[in-house]
C-alpha positions in Angstrom: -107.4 20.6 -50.8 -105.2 23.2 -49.2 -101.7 23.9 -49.7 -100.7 21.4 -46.8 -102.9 18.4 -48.8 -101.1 18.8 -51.7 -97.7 18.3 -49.9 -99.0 15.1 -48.3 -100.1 13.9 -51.4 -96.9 14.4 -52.8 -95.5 12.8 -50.2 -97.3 9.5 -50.4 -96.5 9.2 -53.5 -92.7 9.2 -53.0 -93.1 6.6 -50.1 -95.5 4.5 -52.4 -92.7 4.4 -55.5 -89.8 3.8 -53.0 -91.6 0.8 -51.7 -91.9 -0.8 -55.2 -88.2 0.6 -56.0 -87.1 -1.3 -52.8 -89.2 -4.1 -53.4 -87.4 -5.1 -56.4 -84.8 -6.6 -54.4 -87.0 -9.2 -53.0 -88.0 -10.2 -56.7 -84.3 -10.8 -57.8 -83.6 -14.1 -58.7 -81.7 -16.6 -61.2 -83.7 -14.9 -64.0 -82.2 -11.5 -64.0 -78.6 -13.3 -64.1 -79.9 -15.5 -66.8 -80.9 -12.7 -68.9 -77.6 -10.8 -68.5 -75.8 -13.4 -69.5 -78.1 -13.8 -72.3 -77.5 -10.2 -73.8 -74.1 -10.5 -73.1 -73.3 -13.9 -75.2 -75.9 -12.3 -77.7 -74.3 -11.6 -81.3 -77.3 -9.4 -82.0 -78.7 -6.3 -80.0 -81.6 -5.7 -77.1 -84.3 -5.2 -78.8 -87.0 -3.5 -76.2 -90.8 -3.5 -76.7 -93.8 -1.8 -75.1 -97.1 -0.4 -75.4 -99.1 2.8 -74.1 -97.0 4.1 -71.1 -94.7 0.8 -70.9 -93.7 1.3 -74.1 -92.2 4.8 -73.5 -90.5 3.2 -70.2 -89.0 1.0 -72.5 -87.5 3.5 -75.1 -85.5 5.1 -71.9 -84.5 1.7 -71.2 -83.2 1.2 -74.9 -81.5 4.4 -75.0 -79.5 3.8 -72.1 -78.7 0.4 -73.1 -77.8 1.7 -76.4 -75.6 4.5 -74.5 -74.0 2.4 -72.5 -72.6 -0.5 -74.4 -75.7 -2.6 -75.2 -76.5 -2.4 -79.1 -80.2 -1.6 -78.2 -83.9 -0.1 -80.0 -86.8 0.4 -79.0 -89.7 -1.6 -81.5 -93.4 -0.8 -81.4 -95.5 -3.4 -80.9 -98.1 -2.5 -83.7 -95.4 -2.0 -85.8 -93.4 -5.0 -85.3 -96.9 -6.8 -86.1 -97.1 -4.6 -89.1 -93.7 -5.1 -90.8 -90.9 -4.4 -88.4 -90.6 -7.9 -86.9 -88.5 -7.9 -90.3 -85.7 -5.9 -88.1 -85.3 -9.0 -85.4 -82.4 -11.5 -85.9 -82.2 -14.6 -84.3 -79.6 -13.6 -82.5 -81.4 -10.8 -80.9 -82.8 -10.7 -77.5 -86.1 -9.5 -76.8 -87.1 -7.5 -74.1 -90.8 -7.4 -73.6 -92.3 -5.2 -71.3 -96.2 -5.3 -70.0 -97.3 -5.0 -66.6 -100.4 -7.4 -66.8 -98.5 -9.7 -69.3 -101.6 -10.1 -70.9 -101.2 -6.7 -73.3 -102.7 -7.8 -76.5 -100.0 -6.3 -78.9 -96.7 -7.7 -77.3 -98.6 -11.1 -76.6 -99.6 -11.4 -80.5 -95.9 -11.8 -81.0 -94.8 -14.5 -79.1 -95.0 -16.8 -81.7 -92.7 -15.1 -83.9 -90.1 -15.2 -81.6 -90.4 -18.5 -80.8 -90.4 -19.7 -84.5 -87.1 -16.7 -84.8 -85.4 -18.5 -82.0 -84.9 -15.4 -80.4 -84.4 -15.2 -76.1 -87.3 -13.4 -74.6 -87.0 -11.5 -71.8 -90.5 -10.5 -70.0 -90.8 -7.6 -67.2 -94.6 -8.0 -66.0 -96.4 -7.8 -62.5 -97.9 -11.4 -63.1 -95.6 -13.9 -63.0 -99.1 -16.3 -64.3 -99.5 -14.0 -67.4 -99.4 -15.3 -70.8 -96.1 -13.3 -71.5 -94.4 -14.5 -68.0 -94.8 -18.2 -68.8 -93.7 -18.2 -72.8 -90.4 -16.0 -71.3 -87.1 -17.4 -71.1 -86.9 -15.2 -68.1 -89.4 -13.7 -66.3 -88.3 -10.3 -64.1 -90.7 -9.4 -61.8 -91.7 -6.0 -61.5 -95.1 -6.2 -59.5 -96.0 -3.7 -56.9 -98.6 -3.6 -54.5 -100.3 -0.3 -55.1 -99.5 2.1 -57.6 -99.6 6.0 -56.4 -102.4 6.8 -58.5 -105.2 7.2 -55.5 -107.5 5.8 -58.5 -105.3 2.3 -58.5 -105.8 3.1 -63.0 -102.7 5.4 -63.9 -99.3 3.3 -63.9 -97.1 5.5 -61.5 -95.4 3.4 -58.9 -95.6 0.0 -61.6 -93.6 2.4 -64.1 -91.3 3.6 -61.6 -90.4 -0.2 -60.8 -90.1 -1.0 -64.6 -87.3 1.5 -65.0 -85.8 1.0 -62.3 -85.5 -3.3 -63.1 -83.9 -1.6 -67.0 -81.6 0.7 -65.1 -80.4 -2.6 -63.3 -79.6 -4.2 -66.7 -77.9 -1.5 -67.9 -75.5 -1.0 -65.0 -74.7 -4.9 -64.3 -73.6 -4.9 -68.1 -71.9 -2.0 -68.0 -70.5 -3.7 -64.4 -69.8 -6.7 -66.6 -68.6 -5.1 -70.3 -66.1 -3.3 -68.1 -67.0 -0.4 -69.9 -65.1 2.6 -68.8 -65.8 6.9 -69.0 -63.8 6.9 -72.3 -66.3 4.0 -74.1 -68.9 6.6 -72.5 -67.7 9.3 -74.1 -67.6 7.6 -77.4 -71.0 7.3 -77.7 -71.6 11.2 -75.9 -69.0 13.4 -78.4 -71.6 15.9 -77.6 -71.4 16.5 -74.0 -68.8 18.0 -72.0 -67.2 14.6 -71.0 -67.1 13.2 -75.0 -65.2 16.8 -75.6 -62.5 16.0 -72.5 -61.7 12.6 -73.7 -62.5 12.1 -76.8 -60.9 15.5 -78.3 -57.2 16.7 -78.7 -55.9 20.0 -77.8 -55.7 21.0 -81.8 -59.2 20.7 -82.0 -60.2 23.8 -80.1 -56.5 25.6 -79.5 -56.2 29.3 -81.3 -53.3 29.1 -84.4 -54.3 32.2 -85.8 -52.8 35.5 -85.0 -50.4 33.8 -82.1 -49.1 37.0 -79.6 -45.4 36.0 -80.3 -42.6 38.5 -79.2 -38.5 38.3 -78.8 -37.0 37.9 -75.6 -35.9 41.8 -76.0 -39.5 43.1 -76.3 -40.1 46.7 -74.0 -43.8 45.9 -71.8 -45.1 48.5 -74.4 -44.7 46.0 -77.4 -46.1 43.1 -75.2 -48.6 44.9 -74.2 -49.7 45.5 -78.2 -49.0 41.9 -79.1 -51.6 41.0 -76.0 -54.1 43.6 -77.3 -53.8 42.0 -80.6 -54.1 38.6 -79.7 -56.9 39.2 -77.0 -55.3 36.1 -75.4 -54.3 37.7 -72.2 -50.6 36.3 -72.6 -47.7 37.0 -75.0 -44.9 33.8 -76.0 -41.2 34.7 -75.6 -39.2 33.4 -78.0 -35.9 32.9 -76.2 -33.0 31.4 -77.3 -33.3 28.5 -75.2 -37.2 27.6 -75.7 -40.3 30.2 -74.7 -41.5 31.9 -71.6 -45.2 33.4 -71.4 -45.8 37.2 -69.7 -49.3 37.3 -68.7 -51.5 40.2 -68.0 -51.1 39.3 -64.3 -47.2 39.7 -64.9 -47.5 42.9 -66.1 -49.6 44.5 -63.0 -47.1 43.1 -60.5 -44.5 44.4 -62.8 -46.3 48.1 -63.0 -46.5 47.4 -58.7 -42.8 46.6 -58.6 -41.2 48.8 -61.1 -43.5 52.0 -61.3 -43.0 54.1 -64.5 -39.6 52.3 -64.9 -41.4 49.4 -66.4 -41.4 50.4 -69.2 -37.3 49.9 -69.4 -38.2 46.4 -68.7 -38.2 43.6 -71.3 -39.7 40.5 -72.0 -37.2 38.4 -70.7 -37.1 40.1 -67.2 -40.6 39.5 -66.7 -41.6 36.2 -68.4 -42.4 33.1 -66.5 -39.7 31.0 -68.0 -41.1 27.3 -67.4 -44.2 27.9 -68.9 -47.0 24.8 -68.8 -46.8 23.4 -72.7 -48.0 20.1 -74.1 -47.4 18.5 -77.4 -50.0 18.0 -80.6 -52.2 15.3 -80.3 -52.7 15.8 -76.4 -56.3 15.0 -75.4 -58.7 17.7 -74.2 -58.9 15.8 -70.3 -54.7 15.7 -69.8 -54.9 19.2 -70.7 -57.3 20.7 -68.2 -55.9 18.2 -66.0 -52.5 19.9 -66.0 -54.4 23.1 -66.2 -55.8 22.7 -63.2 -53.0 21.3 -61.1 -50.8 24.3 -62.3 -54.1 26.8 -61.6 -54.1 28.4 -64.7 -56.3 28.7 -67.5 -53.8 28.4 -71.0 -51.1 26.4 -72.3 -48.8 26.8 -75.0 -49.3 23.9 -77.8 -45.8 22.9 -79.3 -44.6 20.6 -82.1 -41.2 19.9 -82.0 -39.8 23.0 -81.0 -42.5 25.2 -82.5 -45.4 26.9 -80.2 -48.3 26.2 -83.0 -51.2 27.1 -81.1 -52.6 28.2 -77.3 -55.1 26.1 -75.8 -57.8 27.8 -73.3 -60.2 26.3 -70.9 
């Protein structure tokens, strides 16, 4: 193969998984309703099993249940034979995936969950198989070639299979109502758990706060600046605070020239300066932050400036 072959290949095998991607519309039927409804009316979690290369298909599709609203894990089928079918409550639903239907280690467990009363939700490519037919619902995820040229490796079949758990996950979350904040909960780690889920005391600076009186020369600003590496200094004026900003002084230095230095800290502050209370989240604050274009606020409680927040 040349270079140009292996971009043809490439190729065919993004047509080949679109098709079964696009031919999951076509297989949507009462089923798929039924067994959203089922995990929503469920008092117990989704409880997603696989084996060999379905199996990791079907821990993605548990962790974005799981991320997402739906009280979801992933359970091994050898295992779940070997002791963890002690984890499944009646009121769970199972999700079983296989493409044949006929894998050995998910179909051993049928019975249990029959006897446990527990709603069985089967993704295969044969809507005959053993695991179709004993399914409460049966979601189709069959595809008429996979992309392997060899017809063996699943490709295009485990393409289709995440893409039918990525369609459960986002009609529940469509149905849960489940908004960026109940997102964010369950992300505290990423950037949108930190906007939403934290408060502007969390990561403000209270330490070592570049405070100065309203009669401060630029020379002692500039200091208090220095010593606060903050790029600001708070007035403290009789009738609330002002902020002088580095930017302040180097229009001040433009306007005044060497009288600047005459010049005090109420001549040059900015005397409406963007503050927001304690307890304000992380998201209102850059929000304000960036509809005012700048990049610090002044945290007060009461009337006391306890802190600067940065972005």
């Amino acid at each position: 193969m040349n270079k140009l072959d292996y971009i043809a290949a490439a190729r065919e095998v993004f047509v080949i998984e679109a098709q079964a991607v696009a031919n999951l519309v076509k297989h949507l039927d009462e089923a798929f309703a039924n067994s959203v409804q089922s995990i929503l009316e469920s008092k117990g979690r989704a409880i997603v099993c696989g084996m060999g290369k379905s199996g990791i298909i079907g821990k993605k599709i548990a962790a974005t249940l799981a991320s997402t609203g739906t009280p979801s894990f992933f359970m091994h089928p050898g295992e779940a034979y070997h002791g963890d079918l002690g984890m499944v409550t009646p009121d769970d639903v199972f999700i079983a995936i296989s493409n044949s239907g006929e894998t050995n280690e998910v179909v051993k467990l049928i019975p249990f969950l029959k006897d446990n009363g527990n709603y069985l939700v089967a993704l295969t490519g044969n809507s005959a198989s053993t695991l179709a037919k004993a399914a409460d619902s049966h979601l189709d995820i069959g595809v008429k070639e996979e992309a392997c040229p060899l017809q063996l490796a699943p490709t295009a079949s485990t393409t289709a299979t995440l893409a039918m758990g990525d369609a459960l996950a986002v009609t529940l979350m469509k149905a849960r109502n489940f908004k960026p904040e109940n997102f964010a909960r369950f992300h505290p780690g990423g950037s949108l758990g930190r906007r939403l889920l934290s408060r502007v005391e969390d990561e403000m600076v209270t330490t070592d706060l570049p405070i100065v009186s309203a009669g401060a020369r630029v020379l002692d600003m500039i200091q208090s600046m220095s010593k606060g590496s903050l790029g600001l200094a708070i007035v403290k004026a009789d009738n609330g605070f002002g902020v002088v900003t580095d930017g302040d002084i180097r229009r001040a230095v433009e306007q005044y020239g060497d009288n600047v230095f005459q010049k005090t800290a109420s001549e040059l502050m900015s005397r409406d300066p963007a503050m927001v209370p304690l307890g304000t989240r992380v998201e209102d604050a850059l929000m304000l932050m960036d509809q005012r274009k700048i990049t610090s606020l002044l945290v007060f409680k009461q009337n006391t400036v306890v802190g600067i927040f940065k972005k």
